[in-house]
N, C-alpha and C positions, 0 to 999 in steps of 0.2 A: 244617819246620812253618810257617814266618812265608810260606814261597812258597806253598804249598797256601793259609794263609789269604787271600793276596791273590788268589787266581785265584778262590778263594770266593765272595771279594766283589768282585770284575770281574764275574763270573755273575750273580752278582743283581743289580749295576747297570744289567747287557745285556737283562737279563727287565724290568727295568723300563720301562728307555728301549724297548725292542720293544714290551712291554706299553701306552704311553703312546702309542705310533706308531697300532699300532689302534687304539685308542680315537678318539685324533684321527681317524684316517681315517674311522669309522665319522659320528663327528658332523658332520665337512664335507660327506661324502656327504649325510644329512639334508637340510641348507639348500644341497646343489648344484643346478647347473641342466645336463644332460646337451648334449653338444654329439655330431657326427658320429665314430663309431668310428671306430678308425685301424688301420691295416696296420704292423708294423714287422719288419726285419730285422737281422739280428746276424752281424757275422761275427768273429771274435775267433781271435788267433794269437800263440803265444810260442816264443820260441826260449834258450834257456841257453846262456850265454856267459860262460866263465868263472864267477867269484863274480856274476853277475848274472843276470837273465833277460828276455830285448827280448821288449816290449808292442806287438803291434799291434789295434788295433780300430776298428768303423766299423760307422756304425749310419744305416738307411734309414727314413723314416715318409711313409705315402700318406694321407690322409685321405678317406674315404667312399667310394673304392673306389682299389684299387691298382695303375691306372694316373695317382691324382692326387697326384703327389709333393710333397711339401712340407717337409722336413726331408734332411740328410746333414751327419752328421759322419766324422771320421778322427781317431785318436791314436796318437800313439807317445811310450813311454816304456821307462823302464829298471826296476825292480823287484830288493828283496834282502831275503834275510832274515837276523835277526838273533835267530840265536838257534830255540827252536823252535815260539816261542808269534809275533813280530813279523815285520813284512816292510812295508818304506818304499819308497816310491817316488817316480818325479818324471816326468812327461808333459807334450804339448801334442799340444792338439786345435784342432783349425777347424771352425767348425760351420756351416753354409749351411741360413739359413730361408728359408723363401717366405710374404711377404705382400702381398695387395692386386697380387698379380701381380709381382712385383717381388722378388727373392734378394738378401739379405743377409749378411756373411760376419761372423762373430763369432771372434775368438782369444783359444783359452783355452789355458793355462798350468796345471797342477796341481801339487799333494803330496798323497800318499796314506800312511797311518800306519792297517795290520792288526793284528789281534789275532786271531789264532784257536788253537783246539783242538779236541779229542777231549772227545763225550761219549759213549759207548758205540758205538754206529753209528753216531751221526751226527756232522759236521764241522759246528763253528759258528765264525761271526766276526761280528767287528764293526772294520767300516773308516771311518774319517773323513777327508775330502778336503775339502782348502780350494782355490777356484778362483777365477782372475783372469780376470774376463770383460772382453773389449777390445773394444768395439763404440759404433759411431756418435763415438767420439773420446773417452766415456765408462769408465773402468776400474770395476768393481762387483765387490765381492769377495762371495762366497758359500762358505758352510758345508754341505757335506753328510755325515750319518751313516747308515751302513745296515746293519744286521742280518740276516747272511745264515745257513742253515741248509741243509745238502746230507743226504742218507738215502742210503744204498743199497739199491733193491730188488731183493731176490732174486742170485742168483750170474751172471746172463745179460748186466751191462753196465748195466743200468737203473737211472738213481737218479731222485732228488723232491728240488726243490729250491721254498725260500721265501724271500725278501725283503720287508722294511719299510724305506724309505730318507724322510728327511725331508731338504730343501732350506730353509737358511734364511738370509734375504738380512740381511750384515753391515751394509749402509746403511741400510735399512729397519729393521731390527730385528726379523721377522718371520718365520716362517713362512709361506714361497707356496705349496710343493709338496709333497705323501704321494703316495709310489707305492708299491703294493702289486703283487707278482710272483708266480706259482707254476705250478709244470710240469715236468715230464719230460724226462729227456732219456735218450740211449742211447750205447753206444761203440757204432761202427760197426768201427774199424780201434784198432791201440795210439796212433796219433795222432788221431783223429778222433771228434768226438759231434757229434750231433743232436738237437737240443733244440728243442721246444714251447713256448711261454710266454704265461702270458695274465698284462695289466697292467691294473690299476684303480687312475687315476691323478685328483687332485683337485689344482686349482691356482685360486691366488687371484690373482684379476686384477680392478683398475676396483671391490675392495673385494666382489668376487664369488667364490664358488666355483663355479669348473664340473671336472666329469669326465669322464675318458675310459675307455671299452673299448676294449683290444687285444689284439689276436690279432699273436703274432710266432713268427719261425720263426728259429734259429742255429744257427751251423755254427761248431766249434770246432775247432782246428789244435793241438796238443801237441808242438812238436818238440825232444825232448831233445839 
């Protein structure tokens, strides 16, 4: 009884914090300033090993058409679960921006601490990652939480997936970034989906918000 009541009220603390995600998002969009829509790709692969399971992912962005690159990262990390509701993890990413003509290289270091379950169809979680950003000789830690929700439709491979993730900078004390996600994806093979995704993302810069539209495309690798 006392587990059932705390999963109770993990759920409606998740509905809230989700709840409070949109809303945010909804008012920054209001006083945002629209900038050039981006192209992004995804490609993401795991593998099981032993009590653990190796993370690889890496993520491409073009801006205003998709031969104008401007972003790549890479990360690897390791991943476990504890239990049937938890699963912690530990990574490092390199992230490579492009500004003013000129590619920067950022090192990040993560922990990831899951929570998911089962509500009737659908899979839901809520993941918190704290990251260590290493760039220009500056270390800046950052908070992010993101509430994710997968459906399956129909019996043919097809689900619907949604996310809310807020970015919140530990030095600053603030809120920069709400990215909103939703889209489709498919199994292709018992290792492989294809997935669609469109992001509407708002970020606070120079005391400003601006947004973005994207159009992204991912390809998922499952190897048990």
């Amino acid at each position: 009884m006392a587990g059932d009541n705390t999963m109770r009220h993990r759920r409606c603390m998740v509905a809230l914090v989700f709840c409070a995600t949109v809303v945010a998002a909804v008012v920054t969009t209001d006083h945002a300033h629209a900038v050039d829509g981006q192209y992004r790709g995804y490609l993401r692969a795991s593998k099981d090993v032993g009590i653990a399971t190796v993370r690889l992912a890496s993520e491409g962005r073009a801006t205003g058409s998709v031969d104008n690159e401007d972003y790549y990262s890479a990360a690897l990390g390791l991943e476990r679960g504890l239990g049937d509701h938890f699963r912690v993890g530990a990574s490092y990413s390199e992230v490579r921006t492009k500004s003013g003509g000129e590619w920067k290289t950022e090192r990040r270091p993560y922990a990831d601490l899951t929570i998911r379950w089962q509500l009737g169809a659908a899979e839901l979680s809520d993941r918190s990652r704290v990251e260590w950003r290493h760039r220009d000789g500056d270390t800046i830690l950052r908070y992010r939480n993101r509430i994710r929700g997968v459906v399956a439709l129909g019996a043919a491979g097809w689900r619907g997936a949604f996310d809310g993730e807020a970015f919140y900078d530990l030095e600053e004390g603030e809120v920069n970034t709400i990215r909103l996600t939703a889209g489709p994806d498919v199994k292709v093979t018992e290792a492989v989906r294809i997935g669609l995704t469109y992001v509407h993302e708002t970020r606070l810069k120079s005391e400003k918000w601006t947004r973005v539209h994207c159009l992204g495309l991912a390809l998922s690798l499952d190897m048990k």
